[in-house]
C-alpha positions in Angstrom: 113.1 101.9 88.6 115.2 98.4 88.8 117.6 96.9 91.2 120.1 99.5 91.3 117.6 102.0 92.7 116.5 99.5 95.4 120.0 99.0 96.1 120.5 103.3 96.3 117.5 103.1 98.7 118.8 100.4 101.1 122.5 102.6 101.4 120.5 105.7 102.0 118.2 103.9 104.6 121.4 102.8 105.7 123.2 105.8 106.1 120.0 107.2 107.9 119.7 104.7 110.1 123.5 104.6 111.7 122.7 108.9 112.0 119.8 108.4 113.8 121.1 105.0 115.8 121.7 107.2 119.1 118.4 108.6 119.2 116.6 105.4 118.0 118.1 104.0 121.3 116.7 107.1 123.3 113.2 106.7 122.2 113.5 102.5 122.5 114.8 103.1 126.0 112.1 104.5 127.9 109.4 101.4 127.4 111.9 99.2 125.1 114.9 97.5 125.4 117.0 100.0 124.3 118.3 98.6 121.6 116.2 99.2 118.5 118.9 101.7 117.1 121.4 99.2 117.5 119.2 96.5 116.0 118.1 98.9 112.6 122.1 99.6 111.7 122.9 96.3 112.1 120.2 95.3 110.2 120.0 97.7 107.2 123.9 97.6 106.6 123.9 94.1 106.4 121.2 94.9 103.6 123.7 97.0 101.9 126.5 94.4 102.7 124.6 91.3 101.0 122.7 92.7 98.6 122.5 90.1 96.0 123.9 91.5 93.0 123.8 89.0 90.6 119.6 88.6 91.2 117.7 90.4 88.5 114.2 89.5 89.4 113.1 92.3 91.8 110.4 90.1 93.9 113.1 87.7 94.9 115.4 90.4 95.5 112.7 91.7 98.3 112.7 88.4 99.6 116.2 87.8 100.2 116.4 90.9 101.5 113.3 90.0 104.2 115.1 87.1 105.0 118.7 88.5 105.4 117.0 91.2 107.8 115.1 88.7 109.9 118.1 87.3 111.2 120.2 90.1 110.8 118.3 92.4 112.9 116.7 89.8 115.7 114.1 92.1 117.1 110.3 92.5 117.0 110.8 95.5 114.4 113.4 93.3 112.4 110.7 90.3 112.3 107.8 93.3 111.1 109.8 95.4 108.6 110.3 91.8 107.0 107.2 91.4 107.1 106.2 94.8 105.3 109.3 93.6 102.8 107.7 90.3 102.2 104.8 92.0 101.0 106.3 94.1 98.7 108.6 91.4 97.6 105.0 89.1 96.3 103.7 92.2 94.4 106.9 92.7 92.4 107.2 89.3 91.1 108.8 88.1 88.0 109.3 92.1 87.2 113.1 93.8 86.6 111.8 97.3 86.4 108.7 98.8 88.3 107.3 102.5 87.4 106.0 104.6 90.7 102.0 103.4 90.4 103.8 99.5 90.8 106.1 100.8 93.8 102.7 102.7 95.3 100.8 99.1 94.9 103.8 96.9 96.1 104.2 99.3 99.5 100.6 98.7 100.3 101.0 95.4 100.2 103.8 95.3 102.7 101.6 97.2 104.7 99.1 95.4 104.4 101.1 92.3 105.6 101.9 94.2 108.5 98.7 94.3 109.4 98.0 90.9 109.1 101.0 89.0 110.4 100.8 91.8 112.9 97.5 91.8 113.9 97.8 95.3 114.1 96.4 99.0 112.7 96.9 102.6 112.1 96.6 104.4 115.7 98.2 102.2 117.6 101.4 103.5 118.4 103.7 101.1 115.5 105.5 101.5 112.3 102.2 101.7 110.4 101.7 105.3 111.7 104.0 106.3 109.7 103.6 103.9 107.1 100.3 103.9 106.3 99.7 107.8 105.9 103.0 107.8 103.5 100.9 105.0 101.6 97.5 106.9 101.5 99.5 110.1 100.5 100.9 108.3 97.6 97.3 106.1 96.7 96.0 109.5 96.4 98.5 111.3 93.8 96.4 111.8 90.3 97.5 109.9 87.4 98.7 113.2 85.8 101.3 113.1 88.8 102.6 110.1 88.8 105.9 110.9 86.6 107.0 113.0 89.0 108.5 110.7 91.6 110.3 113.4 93.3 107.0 115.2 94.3 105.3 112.2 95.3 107.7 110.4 97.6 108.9 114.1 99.1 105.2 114.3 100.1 104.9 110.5 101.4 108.0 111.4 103.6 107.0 114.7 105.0 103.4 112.8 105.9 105.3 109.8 107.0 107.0 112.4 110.0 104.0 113.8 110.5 102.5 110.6 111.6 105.5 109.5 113.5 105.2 112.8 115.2 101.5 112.1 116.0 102.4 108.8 118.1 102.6 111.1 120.9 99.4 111.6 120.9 98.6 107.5 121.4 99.2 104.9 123.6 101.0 101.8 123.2 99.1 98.3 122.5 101.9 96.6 121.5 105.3 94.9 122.9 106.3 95.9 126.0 105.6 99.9 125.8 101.8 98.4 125.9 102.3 97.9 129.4 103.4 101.1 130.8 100.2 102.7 128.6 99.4 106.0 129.9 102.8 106.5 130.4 103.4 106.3 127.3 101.3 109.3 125.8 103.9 112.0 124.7 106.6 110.1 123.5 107.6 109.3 120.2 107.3 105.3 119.0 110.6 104.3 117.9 109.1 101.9 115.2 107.3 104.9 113.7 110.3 106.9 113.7 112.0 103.9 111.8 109.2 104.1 109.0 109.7 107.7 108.4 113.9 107.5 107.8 112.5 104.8 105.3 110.0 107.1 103.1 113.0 109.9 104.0 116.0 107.4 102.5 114.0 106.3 99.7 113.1 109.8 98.9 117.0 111.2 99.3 117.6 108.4 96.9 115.7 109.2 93.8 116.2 112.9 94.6 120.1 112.6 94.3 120.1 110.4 91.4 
């Protein structure tokens, strides 16, 4: 993989993202402020609109792009998924090309920054339970497996929903849904949901090229 299928991935995040901007705003309105689907177009197709084509180096490609959605997408999920970017962005370093096992390593490390920028963890109610299934899913494909990037990152994005779906089963500690808490037990967490469409667009993008 190099720059051009990082690029693929940010237009079909993109395109997921405006599809899904609607119900983003849905979910983000009943303990948010309503404005996360808003925030995640405006963010991920200025991504598209200023990616920096003339970069080669992959790690400072990630970090442009961290820093272009920070202020792009002003919002406490903006601020995190450049976080989980950053991340990824220090792992890739100095390459031009990265093979699956180096993508698998470099989105752990965006997790992993999630965490602890974040100060947060699996189960409770954020991006990372979506996220951080995906991740394990993919830690755990055998070596034998590994050329098979369709297979792989299919399976990462059906786990990834899966674990969005399961944030109905929590309770927010986090942001402002943390203080409706109970109340918040059946829904969906919009950040979640924002993790999946990203395993789902990077997925749709290898599979279609």
């Amino acid at each position: 993989m190099n720059k051009d299928n990082v690029y693929a991935s940010l237009v079909s995040i993109r395109d997921l993202m405006d599809e899904n901007k609607n119900y983003l705003v849905k979910l983000d309105q009943k303990f948010g402020d309503g404005d996360l689907g808003i925030s995640m177009s405006e963010g991920f197709n200025s991504l598209v609109n200023n990616f920096p084509e003339n970069e080669t180096d992959i790690g400072k490609i990630f970090m442009i792009l961290a820093r272009d959605l920070n202020e792009a997408a002003p919002s406490s999920l903006g601020t995190i998924i450049s976080f989980f970017i950053v991340g990824i962005a220090k792992n890739l370093k100095g390459k031009e090309e990265f093979d699956l096992e180096e993508l698998i390593k470099a989105l752990r490390s965006g997790a992993n920054n999630i965490k602890k920028k974040a100060n947060s963890k699996k189960g409770e109610k954020t991006i990372l339970d979506s996220l951080e299934p995906a991740i394990e899913s993919m830690e755990s494909t055998q070596k034998s497996d590994l050329k098979d990037y369709n297979k792989v990152l299919e399976t990462a994005m059906e786990v990834a929903k899966e674990g969005s779906e399961n944030t109905k089963n929590m309770r927010a500690v986090h942001g402002r849904a943390a203080y409706h808490n109970e109340k918040t037990l059946g829904s969906i967490d919009g950040g979640s949901f924002v993790g999946f469409l990203i395993f789902k667009g990077i997925y749709e993008s290898i599979e279609n090229d």
